[in-house]
C-alpha positions as CSV (number, residue, x, y, z in Angstrom):
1,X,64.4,261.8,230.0
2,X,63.8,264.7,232.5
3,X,67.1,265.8,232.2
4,X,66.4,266.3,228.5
5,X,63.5,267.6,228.4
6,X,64.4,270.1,231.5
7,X,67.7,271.0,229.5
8,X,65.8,272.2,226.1
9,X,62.4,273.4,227.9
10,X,63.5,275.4,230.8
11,X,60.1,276.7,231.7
12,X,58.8,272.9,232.4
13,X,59.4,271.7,235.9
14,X,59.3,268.4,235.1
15,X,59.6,268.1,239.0
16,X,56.0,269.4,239.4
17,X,55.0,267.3,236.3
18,X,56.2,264.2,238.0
19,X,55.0,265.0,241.4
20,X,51.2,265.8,239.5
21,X,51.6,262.0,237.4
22,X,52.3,260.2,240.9
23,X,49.7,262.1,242.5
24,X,46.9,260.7,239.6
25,X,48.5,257.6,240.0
26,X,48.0,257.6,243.5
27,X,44.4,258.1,243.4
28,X,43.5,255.8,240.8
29,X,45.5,253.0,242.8
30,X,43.1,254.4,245.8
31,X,39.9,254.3,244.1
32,X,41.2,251.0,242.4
33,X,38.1,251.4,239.7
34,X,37.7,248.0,237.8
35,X,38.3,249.2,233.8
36,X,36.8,245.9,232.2
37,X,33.9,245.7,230.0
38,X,31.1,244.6,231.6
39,X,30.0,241.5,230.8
40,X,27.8,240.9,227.9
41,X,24.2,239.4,228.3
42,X,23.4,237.0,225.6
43,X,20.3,235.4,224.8
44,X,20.6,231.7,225.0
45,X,17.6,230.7,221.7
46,X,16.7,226.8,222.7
47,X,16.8,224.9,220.0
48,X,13.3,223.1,218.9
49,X,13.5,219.7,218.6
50,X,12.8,218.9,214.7
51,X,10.0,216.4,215.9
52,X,8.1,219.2,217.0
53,X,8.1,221.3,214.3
54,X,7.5,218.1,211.6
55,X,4.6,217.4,213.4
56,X,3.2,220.9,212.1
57,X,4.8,221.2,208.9
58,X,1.5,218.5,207.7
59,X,-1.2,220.9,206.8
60,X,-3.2,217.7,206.1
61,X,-6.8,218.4,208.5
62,X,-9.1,216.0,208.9
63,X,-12.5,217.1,208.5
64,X,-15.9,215.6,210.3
65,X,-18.8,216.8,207.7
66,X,-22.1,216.6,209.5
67,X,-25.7,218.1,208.6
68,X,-28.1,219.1,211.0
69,X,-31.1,218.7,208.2
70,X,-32.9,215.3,209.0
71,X,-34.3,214.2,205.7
72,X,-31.8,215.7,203.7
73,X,-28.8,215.5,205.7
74,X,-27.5,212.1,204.8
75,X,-27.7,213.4,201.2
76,X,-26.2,216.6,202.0
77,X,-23.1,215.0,203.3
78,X,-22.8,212.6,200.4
79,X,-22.6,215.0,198.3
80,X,-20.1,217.7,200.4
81,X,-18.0,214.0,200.6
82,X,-17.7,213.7,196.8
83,X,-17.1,217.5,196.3
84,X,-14.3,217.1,199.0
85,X,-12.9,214.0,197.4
86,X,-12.9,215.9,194.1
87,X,-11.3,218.8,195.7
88,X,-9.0,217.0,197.6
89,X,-7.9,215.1,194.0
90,X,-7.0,217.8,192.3
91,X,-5.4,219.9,195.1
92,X,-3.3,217.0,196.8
93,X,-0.6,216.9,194.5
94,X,0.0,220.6,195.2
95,X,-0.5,220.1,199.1
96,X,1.9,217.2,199.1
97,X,4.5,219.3,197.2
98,X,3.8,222.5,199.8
99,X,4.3,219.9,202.5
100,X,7.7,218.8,201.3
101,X,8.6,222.5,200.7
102,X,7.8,222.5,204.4
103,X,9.5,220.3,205.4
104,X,13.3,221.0,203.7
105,X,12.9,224.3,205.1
106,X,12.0,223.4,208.2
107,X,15.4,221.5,208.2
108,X,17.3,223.9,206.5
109,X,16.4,225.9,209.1
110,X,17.1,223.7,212.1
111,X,20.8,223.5,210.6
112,X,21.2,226.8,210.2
113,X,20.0,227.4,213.9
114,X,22.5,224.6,215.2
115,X,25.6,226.1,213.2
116,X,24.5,230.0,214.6
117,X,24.5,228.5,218.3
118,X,27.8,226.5,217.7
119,X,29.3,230.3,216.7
120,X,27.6,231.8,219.3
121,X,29.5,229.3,221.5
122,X,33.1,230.1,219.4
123,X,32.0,233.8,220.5
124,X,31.4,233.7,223.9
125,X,34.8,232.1,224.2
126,X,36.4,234.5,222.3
127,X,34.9,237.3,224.2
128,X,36.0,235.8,227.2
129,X,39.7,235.1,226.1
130,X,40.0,238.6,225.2
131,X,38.7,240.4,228.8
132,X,41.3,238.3,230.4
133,X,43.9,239.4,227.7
134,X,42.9,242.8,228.3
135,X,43.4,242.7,232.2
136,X,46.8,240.7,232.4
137,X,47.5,243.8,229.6
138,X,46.2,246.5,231.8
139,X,48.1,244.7,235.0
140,X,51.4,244.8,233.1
141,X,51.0,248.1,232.2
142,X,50.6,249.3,235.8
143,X,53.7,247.7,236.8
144,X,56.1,249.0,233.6
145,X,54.5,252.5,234.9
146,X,55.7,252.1,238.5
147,X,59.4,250.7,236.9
148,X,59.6,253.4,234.8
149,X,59.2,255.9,237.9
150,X,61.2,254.0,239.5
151,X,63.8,253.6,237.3
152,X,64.0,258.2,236.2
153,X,64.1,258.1,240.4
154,X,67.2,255.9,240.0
155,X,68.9,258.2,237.7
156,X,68.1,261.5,239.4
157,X,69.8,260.2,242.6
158,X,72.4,258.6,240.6
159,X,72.7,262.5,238.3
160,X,72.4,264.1,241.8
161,X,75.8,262.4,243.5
162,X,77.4,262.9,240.6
């Protein structure tokens, strides 16, 4: 390859250019800087545990309804009782629907969190796989680089005794 490129450039000295190339080479082999990525921090999300979170999906709340008036307290909270009752009557059926809606999304969720962590998993591995691909890659490439020299050192000698 010299030899042609001497032949139909002769103002290169490809002598210079190879002496420069092994020179670079040199140093990098001195320095010996590490060229991989480095390695990524990922946030590890613990999973809640569904028990937890059913527990306050219920938006149920008991309430203690006390009066602090002595002649008309019992009354009082009687009547605060029967309003709550009647409250609670006609709003239950739309609390025990938002507390299913709760609930399937609360599990909809927690699946959706288990299958992101099972891919964040499948990633990690992948991730890893591929830095040691890239290393063995950048190791054999080192070593065709020093047979290629090697091998255009071959031929000179063996143009040389010719």
């Amino acid at each position: 390859m010299g030899e042609f490129l001497e032949e139909n450039n002769p103002w290169l000295e490809i002598s210079k250019i190879e002496s420069l190339v092994k020179k670079r080479i040199k140093e990098r082999e001195d320095k010996r800087v590490e060229y991989s990525l480095p390695a990524p921090e990922f946030v590890t999300i613990p999973l809640p545990k569904s028990s937890d979170l059913f527990s306050i999906a219920d938006i149920n709340v008991p309430r203690v309804i006390t009066s602090h008036r002595r002649v008309v307290g019992p009354s009082l909270v009687r009547i605060r009782l029967l309003l709550e009752e009647e409250m609670r009557m006609s709003f239950e059926p739309i609390i025990q629907k938002q507390i299913e809606f709760n609930k399937r999304i609360l599990e909809h969720l927690n699946n959706e969190l288990q299958g992101h962590h099972e891919f964040d998993i499948h990633l990690r591995e992948r991730v890893e796989r591929a830095e040691r691909f890239i290393e063995e890659c950048n190791i054999q490439i080192n070593q065709n680089v020093k047979e290629i020299f090697r091998l255009q050192q071959m031929l000179r000698k063996a143009g040389k005794k010719k």
